[in-house]
DSSP file (Angstrom, degrees, kcal/mol; ACC not computed):
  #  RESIDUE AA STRUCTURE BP1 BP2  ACC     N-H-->O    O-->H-N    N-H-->O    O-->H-N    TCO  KAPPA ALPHA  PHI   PSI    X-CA   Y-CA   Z-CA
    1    1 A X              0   0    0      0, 0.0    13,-0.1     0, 0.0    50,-0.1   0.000 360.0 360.0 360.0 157.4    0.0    0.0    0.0
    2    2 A X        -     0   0    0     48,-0.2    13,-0.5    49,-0.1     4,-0.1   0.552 360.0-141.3 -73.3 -28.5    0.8    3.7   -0.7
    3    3 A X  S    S-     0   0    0     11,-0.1     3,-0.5     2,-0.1    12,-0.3   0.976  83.0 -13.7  47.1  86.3    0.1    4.9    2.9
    4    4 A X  S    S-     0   0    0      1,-0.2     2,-0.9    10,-0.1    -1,-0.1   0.863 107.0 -87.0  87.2  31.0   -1.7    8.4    1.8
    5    5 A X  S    S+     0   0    0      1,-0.1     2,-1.4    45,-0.1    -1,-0.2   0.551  87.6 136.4  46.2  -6.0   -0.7    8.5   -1.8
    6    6 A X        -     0   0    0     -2,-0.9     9,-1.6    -3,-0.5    10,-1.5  -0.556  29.2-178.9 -84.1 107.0    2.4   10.1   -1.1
    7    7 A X  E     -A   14   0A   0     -2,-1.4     2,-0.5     7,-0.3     7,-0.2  -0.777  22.1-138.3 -87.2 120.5    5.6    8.7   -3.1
    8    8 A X  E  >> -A   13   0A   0      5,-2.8     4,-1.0    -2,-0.4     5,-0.7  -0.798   2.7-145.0-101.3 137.0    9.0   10.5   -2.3
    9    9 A X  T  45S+     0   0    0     -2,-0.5    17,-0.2     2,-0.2    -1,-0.1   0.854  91.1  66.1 -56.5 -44.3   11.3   11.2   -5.5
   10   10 A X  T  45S+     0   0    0      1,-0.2    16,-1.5    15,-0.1    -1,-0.2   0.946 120.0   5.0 -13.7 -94.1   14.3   10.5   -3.3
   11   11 A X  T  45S-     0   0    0     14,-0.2    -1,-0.2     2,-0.1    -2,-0.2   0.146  88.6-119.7-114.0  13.7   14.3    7.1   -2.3
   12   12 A X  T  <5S+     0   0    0     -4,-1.0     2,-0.3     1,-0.1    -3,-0.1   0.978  74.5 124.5  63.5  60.2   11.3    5.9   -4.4
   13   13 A X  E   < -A    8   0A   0     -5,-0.7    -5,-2.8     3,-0.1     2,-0.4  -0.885  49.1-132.8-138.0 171.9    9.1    4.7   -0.3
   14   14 A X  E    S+A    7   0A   0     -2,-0.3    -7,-0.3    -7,-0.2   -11,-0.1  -0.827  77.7  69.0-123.1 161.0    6.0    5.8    0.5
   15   15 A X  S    S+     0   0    0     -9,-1.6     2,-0.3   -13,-0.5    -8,-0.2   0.438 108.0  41.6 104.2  20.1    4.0    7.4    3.2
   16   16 A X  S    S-     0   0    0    -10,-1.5    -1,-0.3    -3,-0.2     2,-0.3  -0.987  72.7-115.0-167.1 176.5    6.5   10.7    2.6
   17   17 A X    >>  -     0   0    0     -2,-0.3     3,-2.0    -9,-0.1     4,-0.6  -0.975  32.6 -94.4-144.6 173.8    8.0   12.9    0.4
   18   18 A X  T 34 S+     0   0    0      1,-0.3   -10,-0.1    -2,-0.3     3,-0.1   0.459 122.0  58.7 -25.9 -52.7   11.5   14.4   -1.2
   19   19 A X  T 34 S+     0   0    0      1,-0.2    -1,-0.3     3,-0.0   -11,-0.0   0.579 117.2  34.3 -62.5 -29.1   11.2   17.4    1.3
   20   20 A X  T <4 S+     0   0    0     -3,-2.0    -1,-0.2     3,-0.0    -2,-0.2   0.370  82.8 118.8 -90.9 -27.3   11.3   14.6    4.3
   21   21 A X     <  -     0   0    0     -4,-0.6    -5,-0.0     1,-0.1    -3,-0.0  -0.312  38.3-175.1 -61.3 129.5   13.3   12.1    3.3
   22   22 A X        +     0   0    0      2,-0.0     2,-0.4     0, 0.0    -1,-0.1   0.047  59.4  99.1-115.7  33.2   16.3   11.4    5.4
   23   23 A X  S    S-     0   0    0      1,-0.3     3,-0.1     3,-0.0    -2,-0.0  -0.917  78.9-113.6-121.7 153.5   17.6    8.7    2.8
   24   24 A X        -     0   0    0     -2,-0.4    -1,-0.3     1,-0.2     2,-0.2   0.184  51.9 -80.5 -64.0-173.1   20.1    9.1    0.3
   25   25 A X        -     0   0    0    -14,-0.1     2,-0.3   -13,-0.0   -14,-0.2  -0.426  49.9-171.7 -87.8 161.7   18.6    8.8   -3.7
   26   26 A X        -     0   0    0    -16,-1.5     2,-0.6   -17,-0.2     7,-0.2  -0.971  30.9 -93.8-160.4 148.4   18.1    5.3   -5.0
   27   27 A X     >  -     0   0    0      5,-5.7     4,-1.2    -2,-0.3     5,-0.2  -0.471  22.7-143.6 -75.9 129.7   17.3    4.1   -8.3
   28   28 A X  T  4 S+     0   0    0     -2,-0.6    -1,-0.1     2,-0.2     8,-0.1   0.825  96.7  49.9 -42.1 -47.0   13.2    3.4   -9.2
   29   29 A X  T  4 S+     0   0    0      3,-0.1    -1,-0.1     1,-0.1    14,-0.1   0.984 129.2  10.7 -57.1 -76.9   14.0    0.3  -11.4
   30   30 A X  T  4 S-     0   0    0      2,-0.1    -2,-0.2     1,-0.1     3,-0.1   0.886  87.5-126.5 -93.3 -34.6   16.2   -1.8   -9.3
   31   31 A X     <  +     0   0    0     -4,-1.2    -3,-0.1     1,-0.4    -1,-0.1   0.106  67.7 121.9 121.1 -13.2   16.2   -0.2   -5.5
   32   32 A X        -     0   0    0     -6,-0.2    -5,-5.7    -5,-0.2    -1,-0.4  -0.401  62.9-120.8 -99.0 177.7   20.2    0.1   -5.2
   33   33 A X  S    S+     0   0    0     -7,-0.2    -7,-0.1     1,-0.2    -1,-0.1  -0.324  80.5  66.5 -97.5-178.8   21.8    3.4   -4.6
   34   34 A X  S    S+     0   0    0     -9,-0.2     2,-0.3    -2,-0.1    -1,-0.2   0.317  94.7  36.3 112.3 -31.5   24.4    4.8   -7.1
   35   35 A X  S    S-     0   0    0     -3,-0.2     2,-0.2   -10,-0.1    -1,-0.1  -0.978  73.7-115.7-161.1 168.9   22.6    5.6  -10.3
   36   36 A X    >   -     0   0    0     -2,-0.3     3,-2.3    -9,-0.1     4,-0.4  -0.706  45.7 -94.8-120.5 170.6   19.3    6.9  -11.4
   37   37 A X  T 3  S+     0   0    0      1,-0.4     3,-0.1    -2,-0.2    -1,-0.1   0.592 123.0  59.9 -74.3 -13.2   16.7    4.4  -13.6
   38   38 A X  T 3  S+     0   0    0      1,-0.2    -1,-0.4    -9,-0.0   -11,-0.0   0.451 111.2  36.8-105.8  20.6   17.7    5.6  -16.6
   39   39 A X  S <  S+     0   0    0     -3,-2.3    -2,-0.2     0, 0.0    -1,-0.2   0.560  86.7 123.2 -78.1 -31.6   21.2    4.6  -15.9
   40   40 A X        -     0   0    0     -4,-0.4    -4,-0.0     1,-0.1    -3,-0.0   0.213  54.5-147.7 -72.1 161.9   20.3    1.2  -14.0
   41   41 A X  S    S+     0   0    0      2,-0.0    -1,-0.1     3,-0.0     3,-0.1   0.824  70.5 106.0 -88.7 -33.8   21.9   -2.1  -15.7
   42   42 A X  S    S-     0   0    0      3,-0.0   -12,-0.1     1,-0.0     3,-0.1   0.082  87.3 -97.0  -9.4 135.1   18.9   -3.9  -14.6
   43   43 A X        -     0   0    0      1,-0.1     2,-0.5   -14,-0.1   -13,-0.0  -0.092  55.4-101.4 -52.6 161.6   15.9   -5.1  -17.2
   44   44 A X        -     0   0    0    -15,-0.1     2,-0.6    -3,-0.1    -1,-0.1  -0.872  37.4-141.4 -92.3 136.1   13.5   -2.5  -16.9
   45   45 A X        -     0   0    0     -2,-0.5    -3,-0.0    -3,-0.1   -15,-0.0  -0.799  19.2-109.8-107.8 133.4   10.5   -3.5  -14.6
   46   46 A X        -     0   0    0     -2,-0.6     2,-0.3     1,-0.1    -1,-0.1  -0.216  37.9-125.9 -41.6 135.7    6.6   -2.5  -15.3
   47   47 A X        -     0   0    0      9,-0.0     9,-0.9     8,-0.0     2,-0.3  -0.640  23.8-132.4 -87.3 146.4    5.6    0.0  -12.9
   48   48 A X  B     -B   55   0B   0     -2,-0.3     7,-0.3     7,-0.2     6,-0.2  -0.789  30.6 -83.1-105.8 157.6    2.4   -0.7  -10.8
   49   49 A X     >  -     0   0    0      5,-5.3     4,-0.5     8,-0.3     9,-0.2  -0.211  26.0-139.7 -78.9 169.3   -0.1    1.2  -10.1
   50   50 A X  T  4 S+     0   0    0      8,-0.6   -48,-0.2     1,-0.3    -1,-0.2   0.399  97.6  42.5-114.9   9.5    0.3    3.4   -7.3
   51   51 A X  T  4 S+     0   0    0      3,-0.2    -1,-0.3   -50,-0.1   -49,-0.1   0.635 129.6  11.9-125.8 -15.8   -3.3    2.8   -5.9
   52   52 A X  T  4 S-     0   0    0      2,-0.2    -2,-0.2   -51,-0.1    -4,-0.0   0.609  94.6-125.9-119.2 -22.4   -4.0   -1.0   -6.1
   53   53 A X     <  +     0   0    0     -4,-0.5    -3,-0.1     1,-0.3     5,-0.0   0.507  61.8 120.4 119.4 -10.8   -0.8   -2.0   -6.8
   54   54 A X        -     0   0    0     -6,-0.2    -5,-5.3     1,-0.1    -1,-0.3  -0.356  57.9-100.6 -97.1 179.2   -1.0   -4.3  -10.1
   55   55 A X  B    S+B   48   0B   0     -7,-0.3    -7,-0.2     1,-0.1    -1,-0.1  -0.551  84.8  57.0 -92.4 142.8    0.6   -4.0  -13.4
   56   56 A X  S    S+     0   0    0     -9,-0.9     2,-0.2    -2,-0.2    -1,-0.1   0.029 104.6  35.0 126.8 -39.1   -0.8   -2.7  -16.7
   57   57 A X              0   0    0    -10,-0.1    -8,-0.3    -3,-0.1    -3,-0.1  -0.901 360.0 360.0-160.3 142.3   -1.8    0.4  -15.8
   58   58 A X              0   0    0     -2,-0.2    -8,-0.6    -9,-0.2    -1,-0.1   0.297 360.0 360.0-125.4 360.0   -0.7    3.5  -13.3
């Protein structure tokens, strides 16, 4: 779950945002720190959506 809809740009968690975050950046594809997602080496993964959670559509 989203806890409140709020997504932080930062560290890609939820229940805060960018302005709040006390964690370093992290990439949106894979989770690790170091690079941003359009760097990652990783496959790119579907995003889910950001209110039930499933694939296909956001």
């Amino acid at each position: 779950s989203n806890q409140g809809g709020k997504t932080c740009y930062t560290c890609g968690g939820y229940g805060h945002m960018s302005r709040d975050c006390n964690q370093g950046s992290k990439c949106y594809n894979c989770g690790n720190s170091g690079h941003i997602s359009r760097e990652c080496p990783e496959e790119r993964k579907e995003k889910a959506c950001y209110k039930c959670n499933e694939v296909g559509h956001i």
